[in-house]
N, C-alpha and C positions, 0 to 999 in steps of 0.2 A: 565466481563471487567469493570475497574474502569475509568472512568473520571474526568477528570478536568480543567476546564481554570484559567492558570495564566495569570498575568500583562496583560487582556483584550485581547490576542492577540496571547497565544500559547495554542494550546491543547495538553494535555498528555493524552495518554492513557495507561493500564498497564491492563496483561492478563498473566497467567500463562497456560503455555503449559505442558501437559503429556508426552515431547519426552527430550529426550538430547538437549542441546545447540548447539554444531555442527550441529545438522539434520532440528534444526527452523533457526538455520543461510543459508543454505546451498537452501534452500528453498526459502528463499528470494535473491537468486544469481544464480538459472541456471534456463534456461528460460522453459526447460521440468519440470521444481516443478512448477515454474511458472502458466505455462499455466494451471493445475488444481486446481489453487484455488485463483487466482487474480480477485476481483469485486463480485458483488454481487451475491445472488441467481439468476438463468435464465440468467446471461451473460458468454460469452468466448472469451476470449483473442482469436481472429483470426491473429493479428500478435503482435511477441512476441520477439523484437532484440534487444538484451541484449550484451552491451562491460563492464564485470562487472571488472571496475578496476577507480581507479581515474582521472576523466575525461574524463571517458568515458559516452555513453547515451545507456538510455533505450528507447526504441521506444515501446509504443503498441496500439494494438487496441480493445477494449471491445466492443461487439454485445450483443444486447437481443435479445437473441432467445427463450423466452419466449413467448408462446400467448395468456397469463395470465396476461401480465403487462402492455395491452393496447395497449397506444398512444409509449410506449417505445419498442414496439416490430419490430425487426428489426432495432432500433437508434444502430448509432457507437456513440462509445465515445473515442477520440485520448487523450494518454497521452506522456509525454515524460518525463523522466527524468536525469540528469547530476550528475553523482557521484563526489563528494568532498574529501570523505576521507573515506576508507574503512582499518576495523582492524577485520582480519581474525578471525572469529569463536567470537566476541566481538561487534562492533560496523558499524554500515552505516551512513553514512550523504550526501543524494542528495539533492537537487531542484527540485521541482515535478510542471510542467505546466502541463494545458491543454495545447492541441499540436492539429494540422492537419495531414492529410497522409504524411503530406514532413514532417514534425517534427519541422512546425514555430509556435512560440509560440501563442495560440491565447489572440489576445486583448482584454483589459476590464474583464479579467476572472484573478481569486487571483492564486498566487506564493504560495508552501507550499516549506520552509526549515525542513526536514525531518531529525531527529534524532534517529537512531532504535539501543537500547543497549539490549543485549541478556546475562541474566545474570543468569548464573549455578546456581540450586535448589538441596536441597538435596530430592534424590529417582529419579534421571533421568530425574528433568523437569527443565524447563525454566521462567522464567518471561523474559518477551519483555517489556520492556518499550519506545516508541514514543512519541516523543515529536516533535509537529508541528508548528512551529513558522510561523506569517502572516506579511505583511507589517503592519499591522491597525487592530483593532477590528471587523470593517466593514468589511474588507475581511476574517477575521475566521466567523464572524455573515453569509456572503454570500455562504459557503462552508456547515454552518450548514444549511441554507435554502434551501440546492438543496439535502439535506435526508443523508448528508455525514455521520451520525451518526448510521444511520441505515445500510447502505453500508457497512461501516466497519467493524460492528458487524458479519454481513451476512459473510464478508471476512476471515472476524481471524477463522469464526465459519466453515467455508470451508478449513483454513491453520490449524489448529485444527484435523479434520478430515484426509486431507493429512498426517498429521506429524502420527499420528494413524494409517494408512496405511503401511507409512514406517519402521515406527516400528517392 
């Protein structure tokens, strides 16, 4: 996976997938691709409600059911997300909070504007390119000090494996 922060405040990421375009899009839009490979190593999506269309929300819940990762074993972590603009088998752009089980945003915790463009490789793979925009530097600096960088690694390296699966 390649990184990089522009203008202090948005991170990109870019990874090349061994599957078709369709099947990495596809995967990030039903809630059954979903749930096996969203969050890090030793978590699972226990709930996973997905209205994938424009303005619609993603609702989820990540658990560690790991008992190897400590103090984070058994922690939920709510997220929620509000789709903006969805272009079939191409592009996603939601708003990704931290969330509660009702799906209120929680306070004091950064906003990610999420960018995810799936762009056809020649020999059946994909490049994903993500691009995360923050309100502030401080809130991308705060998303990198709670391990976001390792997570997401852990993540693609699980959507990776999935998309390998379906194949």
């Amino acid at each position: 996976m390649i990184s990089r922060i522009e203008n202090e405040r948005e991170l990109v990421l870019e990874r090349v997938f061994d599957a078709p375009r369709s099947l990495v899009f596809q995967a990030f839009s039903k809630a059954e691709h979903l749930k096996h490979w969203w969050g890090p190593r030793g978590w699972t999506l226990t709930v996973c409600n997905i209205d994938f269309r424009p303005g619609g929300v993603w609702h989820y819940c990540m658990k560690c059911m790991d008992e190897n990762q400590g103090d984070f074993f058994g922690f939920e972590s709510w997220g929620k997300a509000v789709y903006e603009e969805i272009v079939q088998g191409e592009k996603i752009v939601y708003v990704d909070f931290f969330s509660d089980a009702e799906g209120n945003e929680a306070s004091g915790m950064p906003s990610t504007r999420v960018t995810l463009e799936f762009h056809e490789l020649e020999g059946g793979k994909t490049k994903l390119l993500n691009r995360g925009q923050y309100d502030s530097a401080e809130s991308l600096q705060k998303v990198i000090d709670m391990g976001m960088m390792q997570g997401i690694t852990e993540t693609w390296d699980r959507l990776a494996e999935l998309v390998a699966d379906l194949k």
